[in-house]
C-alpha positions in Angstrom: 91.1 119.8 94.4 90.0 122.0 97.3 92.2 119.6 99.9 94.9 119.9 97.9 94.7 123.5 97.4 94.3 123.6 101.6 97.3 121.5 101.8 99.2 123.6 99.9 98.3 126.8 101.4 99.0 124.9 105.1 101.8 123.3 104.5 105.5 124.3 106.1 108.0 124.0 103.6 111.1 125.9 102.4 111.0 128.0 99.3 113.8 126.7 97.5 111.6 123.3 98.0 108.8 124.5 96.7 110.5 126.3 93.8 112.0 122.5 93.2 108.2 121.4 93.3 108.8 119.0 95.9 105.6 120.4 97.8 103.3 120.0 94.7 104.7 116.4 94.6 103.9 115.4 98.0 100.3 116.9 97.7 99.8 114.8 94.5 101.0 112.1 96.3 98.6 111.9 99.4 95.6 112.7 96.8 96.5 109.8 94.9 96.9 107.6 98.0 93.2 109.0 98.9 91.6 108.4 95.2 93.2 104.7 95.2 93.4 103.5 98.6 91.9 100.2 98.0 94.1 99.4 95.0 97.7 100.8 97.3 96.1 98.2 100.2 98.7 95.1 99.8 101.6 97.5 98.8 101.1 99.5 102.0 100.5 96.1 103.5 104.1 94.5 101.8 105.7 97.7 103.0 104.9 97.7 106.0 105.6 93.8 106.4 109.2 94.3 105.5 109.8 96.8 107.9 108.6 94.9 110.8 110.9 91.9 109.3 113.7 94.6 109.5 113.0 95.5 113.3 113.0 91.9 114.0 116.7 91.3 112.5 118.7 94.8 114.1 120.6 93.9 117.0 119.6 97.0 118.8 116.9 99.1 119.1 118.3 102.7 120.8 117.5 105.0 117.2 115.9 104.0 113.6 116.4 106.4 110.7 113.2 106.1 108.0 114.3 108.2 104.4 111.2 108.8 102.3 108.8 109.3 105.2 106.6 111.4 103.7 102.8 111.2 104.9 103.6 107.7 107.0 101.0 105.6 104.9 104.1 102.9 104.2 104.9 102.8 107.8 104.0 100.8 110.9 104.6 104.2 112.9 103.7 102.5 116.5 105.5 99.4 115.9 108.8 101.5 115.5 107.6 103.6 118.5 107.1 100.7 120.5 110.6 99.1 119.3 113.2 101.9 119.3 114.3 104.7 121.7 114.0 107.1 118.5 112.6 107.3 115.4 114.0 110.1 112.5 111.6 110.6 109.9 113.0 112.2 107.0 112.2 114.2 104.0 111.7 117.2 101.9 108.0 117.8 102.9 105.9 116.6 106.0 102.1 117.6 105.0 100.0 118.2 108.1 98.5 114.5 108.9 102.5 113.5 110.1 102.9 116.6 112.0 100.0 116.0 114.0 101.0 112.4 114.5 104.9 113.8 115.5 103.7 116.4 117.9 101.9 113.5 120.1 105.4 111.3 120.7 108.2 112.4 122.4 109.9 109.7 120.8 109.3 111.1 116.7 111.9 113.8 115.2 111.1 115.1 112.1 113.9 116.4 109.7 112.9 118.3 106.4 116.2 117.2 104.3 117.4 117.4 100.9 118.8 113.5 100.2 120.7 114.8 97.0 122.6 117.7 98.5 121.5 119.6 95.0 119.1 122.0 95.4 121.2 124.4 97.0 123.8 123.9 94.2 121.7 123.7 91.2 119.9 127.1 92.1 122.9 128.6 91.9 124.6 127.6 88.5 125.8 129.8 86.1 124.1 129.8 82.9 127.0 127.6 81.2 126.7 124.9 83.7 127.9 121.3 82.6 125.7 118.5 83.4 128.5 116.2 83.9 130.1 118.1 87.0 126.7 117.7 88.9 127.8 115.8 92.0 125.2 115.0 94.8 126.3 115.1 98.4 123.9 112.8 100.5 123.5 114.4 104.5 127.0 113.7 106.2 125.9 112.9 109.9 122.5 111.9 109.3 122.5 108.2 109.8 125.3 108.3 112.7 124.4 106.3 115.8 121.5 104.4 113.6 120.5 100.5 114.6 118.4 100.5 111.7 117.9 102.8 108.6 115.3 102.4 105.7 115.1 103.7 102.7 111.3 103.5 102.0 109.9 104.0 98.4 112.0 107.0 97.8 115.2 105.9 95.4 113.3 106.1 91.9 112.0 109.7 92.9 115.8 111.1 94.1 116.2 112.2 91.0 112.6 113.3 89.7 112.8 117.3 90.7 116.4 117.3 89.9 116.0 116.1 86.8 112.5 118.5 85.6 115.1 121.4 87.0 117.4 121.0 85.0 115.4 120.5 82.4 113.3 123.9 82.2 116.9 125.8 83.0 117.9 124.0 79.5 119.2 120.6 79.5 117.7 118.6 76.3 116.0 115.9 78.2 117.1 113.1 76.2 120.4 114.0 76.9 122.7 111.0 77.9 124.6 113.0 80.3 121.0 114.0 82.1 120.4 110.3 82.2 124.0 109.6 83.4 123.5 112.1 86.1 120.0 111.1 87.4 121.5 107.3 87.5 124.6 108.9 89.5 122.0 110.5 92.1 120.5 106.6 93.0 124.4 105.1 93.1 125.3 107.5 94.8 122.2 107.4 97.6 123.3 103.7 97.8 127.0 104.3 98.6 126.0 106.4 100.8 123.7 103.9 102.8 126.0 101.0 102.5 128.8 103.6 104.4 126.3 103.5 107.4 127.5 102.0 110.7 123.6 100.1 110.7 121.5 97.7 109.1 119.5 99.0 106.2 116.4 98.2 104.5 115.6 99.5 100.9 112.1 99.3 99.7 111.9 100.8 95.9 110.5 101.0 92.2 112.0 98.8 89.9 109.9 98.8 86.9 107.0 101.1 85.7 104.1 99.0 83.8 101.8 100.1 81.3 99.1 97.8 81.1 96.1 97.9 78.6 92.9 97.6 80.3 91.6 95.4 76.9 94.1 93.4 75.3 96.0 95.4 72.6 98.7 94.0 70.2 101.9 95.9 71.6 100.6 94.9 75.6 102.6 95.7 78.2 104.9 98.3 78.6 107.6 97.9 80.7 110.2 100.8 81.7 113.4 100.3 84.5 112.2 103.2 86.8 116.0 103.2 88.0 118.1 104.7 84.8 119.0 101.1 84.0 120.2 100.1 87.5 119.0 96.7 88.4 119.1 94.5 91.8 120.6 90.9 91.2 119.3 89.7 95.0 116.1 90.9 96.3 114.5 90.2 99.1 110.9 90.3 98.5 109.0 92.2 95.2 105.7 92.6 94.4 103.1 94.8 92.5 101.7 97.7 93.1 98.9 99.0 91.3 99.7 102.8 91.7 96.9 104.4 89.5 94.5 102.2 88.0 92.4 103.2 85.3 90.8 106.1 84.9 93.6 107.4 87.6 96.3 108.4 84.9 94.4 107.0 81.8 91.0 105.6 80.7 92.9 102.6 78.6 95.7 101.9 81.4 96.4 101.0 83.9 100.4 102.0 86.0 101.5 99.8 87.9 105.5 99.6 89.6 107.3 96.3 90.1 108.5 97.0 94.0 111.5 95.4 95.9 113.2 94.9 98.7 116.6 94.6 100.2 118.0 94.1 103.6 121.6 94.5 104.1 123.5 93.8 107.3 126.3 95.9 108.7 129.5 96.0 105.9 127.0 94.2 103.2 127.0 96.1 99.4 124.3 96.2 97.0 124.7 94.3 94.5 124.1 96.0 91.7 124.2 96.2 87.4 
């Protein structure tokens, strides 16, 4: 508790972010990764082995755009030194450990960006607001001049802080029109990477597990962690055991199903 509290009190990040909670998330995050390092090991490990598969296929190597950065744990930061004339890590919240790590390359760029276009919005609605005329507006020039941009363990969470938001300013949150708009947040993050003039890798949640450390006669739960989206081609999947027991619970064990997809230049997602 003391790190985090350190972390907290360190870290650079904008207000409205905070207000949003996206700095008490990344926090959470890199504790988590520190209480259950051995268990994240071949997840980090499957990550990471994408991503190298990815620099292998671009066609160029002059600028790589990573979305999700966050602390860097996922990626094999050297390799895409060592294999592109820039790298662009993005997201909300960079804790100290990638700042440090930035500071050292003249090659690393940093940008703290909102990948919904929302926050900005959504603290300014009126108090009649209508859920259904929520429209997310992805970063217009971020990806231009990209050989390669990956999406990294960051599409299931798009819509996480949105989502809480709008729930404590009033939205019933088993609204269909909440869920509608949460799904609308990942479709539209996947338009807007398919738009891209690059290749692309997506690495995300598919499924959150519930698994019973003794057997139990309901099992496993299983819950789509995408609002109902599913992949019909992936690449590679696997398991990764996010928080095993006593992490979250003393009977359970979470684990996510994880995927991949690579898409070359003009390739959809395909999508249901």
């Amino acid at each position: 508790m003391l790190i985090e509290a350190l972390n907290f009190l360190s870290a650079r990040c904008e207000g409205k972010f905070k207000r949003f909670g996206y700095l008490h998330e990344a926090i959470a995050i890199d504790a988590r990764f520190r209480r259950c390092k051995s268990a994240w090991k071949s997840h980090l490990e499957n990550t990471k082995s994408e991503i190298v598969s990815a620099i292998d296929k671009a066609s160029k190597h002059a600028k790589v755009v990573v979305l999700g950065a966050g602390a860097g744990y996922d990626i094999p930061l050297d390799e895409l030194e060592r294999q592109f004339d820039r790298v662009v890590l993005v997201d909300v919240v960079f804790l100290r450990s990638i700042r440090k790590k930035a500071q050292r390359s003249s090659k690393i760029t940093l940008v703290e960006s909102d990948l919904t276009g929302l926050v900005d919005s959504l603290e300014s609605l009126s108090s009649d607001f209508d859920v259904k005329e929520i429209q997310s507006t992805p970063p217009v020039d971020l990806l231009d001049g990209a050989d390669l941009v990956i999406s990294c363990n960051i599409l299931s969470q798009l819509p996480i802080c949105i989502q809480n938001w709008l729930i404590k300013s009033g939205v019933d949150e088993d609204d269909g029109d909440l869920q509608k708009c949460c799904r609308k947040i990942i479709t539209d993050h996947l338009k807007w990477l398919e738009k891209s003039d690059s290749s692309v890798l997506l690495i995300t949640d598919l499924e959150r597990r519930v698994e019973p450390i003794k057997a139990m006669e309901e099992g496993e739960i299983r819950d789509n962690a995408l609002y109902g989206l599913k992949f019909n081609k992936l690449a590679a999947s696997w398991i990764w055991d996010i928080a095993p027991s006593p992490e979250v619970d003393t009977e359970y064990h979470l684990k996510h199903l994880v995927g991949s997809v690579y898409l070359k230049e003009d390739d959809f997602f395909d999508i249901f």
